[in-house]
Each structure stands twice: as C-alpha cells, then as structure tokens.
C-alpha positions as CSV (number, residue, x, y, z in Angstrom):
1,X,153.8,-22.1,48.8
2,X,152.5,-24.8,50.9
3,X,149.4,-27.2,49.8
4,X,145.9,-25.8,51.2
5,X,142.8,-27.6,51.6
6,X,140.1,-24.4,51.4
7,X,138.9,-22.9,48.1
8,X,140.7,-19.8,49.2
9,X,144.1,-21.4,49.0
10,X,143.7,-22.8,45.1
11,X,141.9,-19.8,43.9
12,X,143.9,-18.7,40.9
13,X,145.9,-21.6,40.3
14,X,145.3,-23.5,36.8
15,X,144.0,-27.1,37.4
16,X,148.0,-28.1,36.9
17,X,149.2,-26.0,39.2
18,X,146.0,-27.3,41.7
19,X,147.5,-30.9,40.7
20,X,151.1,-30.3,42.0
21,X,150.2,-28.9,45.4
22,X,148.0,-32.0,46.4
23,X,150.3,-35.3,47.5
24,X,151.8,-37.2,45.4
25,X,150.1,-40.6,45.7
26,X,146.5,-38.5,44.8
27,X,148.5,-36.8,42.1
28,X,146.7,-37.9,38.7
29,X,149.0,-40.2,37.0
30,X,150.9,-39.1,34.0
31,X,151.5,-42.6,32.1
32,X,151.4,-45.7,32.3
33,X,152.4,-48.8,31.0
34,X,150.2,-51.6,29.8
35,X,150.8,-55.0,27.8
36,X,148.5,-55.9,24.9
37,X,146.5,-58.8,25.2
38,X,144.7,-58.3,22.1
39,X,145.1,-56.4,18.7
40,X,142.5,-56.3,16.2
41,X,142.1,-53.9,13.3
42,X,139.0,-52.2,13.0
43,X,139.3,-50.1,10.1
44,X,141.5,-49.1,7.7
45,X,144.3,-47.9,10.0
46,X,142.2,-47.9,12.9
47,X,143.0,-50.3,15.9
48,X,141.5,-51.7,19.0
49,X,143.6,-52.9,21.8
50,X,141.9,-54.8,24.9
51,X,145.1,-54.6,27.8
52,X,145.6,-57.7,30.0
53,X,145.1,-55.6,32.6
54,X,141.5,-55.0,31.6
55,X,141.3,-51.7,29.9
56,X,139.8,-51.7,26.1
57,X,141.5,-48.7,23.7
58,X,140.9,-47.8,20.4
59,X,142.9,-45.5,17.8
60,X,141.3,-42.0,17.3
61,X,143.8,-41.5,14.4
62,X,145.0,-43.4,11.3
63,X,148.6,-43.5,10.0
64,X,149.8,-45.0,7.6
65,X,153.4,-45.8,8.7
66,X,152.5,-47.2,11.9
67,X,153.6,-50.4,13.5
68,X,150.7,-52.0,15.6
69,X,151.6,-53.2,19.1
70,X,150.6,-57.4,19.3
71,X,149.8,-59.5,21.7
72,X,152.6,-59.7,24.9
73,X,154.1,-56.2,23.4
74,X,154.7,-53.2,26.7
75,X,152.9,-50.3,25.2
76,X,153.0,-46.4,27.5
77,X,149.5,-44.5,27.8
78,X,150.2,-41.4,28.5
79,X,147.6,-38.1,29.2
80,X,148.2,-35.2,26.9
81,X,145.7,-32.0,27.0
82,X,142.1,-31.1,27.3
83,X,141.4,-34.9,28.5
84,X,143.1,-36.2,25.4
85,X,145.6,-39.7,25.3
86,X,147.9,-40.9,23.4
87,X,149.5,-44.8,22.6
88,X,153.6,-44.7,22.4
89,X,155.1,-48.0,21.6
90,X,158.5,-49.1,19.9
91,X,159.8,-45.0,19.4
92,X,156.9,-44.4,17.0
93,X,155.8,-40.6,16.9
94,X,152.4,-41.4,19.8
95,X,149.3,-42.0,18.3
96,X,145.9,-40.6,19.6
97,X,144.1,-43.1,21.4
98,X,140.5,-42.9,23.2
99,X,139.5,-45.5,26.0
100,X,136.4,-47.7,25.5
101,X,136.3,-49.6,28.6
C-alpha cells in the first residue's frame, strides 16, 4: 500500500503501522547513541546522566547488579512501548530510563 496524506488513507492503521508509511527521514527514531558527560548517583541504585550532547536522564528503576556508565562511556537510548525508554550500555539487560531535560 502506498503512503497517503488524508485521514482516509491511515484510518485503521495502529500508530506503528501510521509510522512506517510516512518517509523515512520523519520516521520517529528508534535509538540512539549518546556519550555520558556526567554520572552521578542519586539514590540508592538510582542514577542521573547529563549527555554531552545536552540531554539530562535519570534511572526509573534500581538494580542491584548494574554497572553505571561514566564519564566518556557510548551509551544506546532506545524507545520501548507506551512512551517508555530504556538505557543499554556494556550488554547489560536495558534499564528503564525517563528524560529530565
């Protein structure tokens, strides 16, 4: 089916299936990668990470075996569902992460 541009052409498509019929370059990006430029704990288990590229992220869940990025490290942020994100660094299971900033 080809990409339309009326209401009539998306209706009954999910939002993902909406997503893949638009171009790719206004596509919602699925990851990306980010260096730390700060790491700072904020709770037991709970960390803050402000990116060099700007962005501010903190952990929405604590575990206890987890390795904290640090400063310099190449960290992925990648979308999951309903809105939700999640931090993958150093093939650690991904950890729940929400943006601040």
């Amino acid at each position: 089916m080809e990409a339309g541009t009326s209401a009539k052409a998306e209706f009954g498509f999910s939002p993902a299936e909406r997503e893949r019929l638009l171009p790719a370059e206004q596509q919602q990006l699925v990851d990306l990668t980010f260096t730390v430029g700060t790491a700072r704990l904020t709770g037991p288990g709970y960390w803050q990470f402000e990116m060099k590229e700007g962005s501010t992220w903190r952990l929405a869940e604590s575990r206890r075996a987890f390795r904290a990025p640090g400063p310099g490290d190449a960290v992925v942020i990648r979308r999951g569902s309903l809105g939700s994100y999640f931090l993958d660094f150093d093939d650690q299971p991904g950890m729940r992460i929400k943006r601040l900033r």
